[in-house]
N, C-alpha and C positions, 0 to 999 in steps of 0.2 A: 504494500500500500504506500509506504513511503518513498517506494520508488518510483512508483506510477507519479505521486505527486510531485516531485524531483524533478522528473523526465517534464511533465508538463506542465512546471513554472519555466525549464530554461527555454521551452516551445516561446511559451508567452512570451519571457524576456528577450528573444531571439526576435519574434514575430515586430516586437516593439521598436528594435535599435532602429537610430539612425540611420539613410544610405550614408556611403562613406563620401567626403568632399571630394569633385572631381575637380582636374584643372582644364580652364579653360584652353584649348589649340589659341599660339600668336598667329597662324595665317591669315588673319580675316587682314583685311583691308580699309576697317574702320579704327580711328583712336579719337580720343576726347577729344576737343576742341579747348584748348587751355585758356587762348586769346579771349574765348565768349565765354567760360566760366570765370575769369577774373573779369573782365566788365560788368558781369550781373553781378558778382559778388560785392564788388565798389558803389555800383548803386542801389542793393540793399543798405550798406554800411550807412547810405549817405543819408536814406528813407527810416534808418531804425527799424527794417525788415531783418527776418533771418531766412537763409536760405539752406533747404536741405535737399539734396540732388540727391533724385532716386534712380536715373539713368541721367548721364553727362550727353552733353551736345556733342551730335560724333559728326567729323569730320573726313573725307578720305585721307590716307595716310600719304598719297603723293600731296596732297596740298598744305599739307602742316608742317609748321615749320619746324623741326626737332630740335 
């Protein structure tokens, strides 16, 4: 019996975990936009806004300047 309940807490605790974090691939061909997140940043600062980026302004990676 307490093996039965053993085997089917680690079920449960197994069924529960996390997936594990994956990494993103660098191939894509988009990156933030640095230039337009520091201008909006400056004009929150100026407004007494705050700003929270939940996806960054993406720009192609030929046009940005590195």
């Amino acid at each position: 019996m307490k093996l039965i309940l053993a085997l089917s807490g680690i079920l449960l605790v197994a069924g529960c975990a996390s997936v594990p974090p994956q990494v993103a691939s660098n191939d894509t061909r988009l990156v933030c936009d640095q230039g337009k997140m520091q201008r909006v940043q400056a004009q929150a600062i100026s407004t007494g806004a705050q700003v929270y980026w939940l996806r960054c302004p993406q720009i192609e990676r030929d046009q940005a300047k590195i």
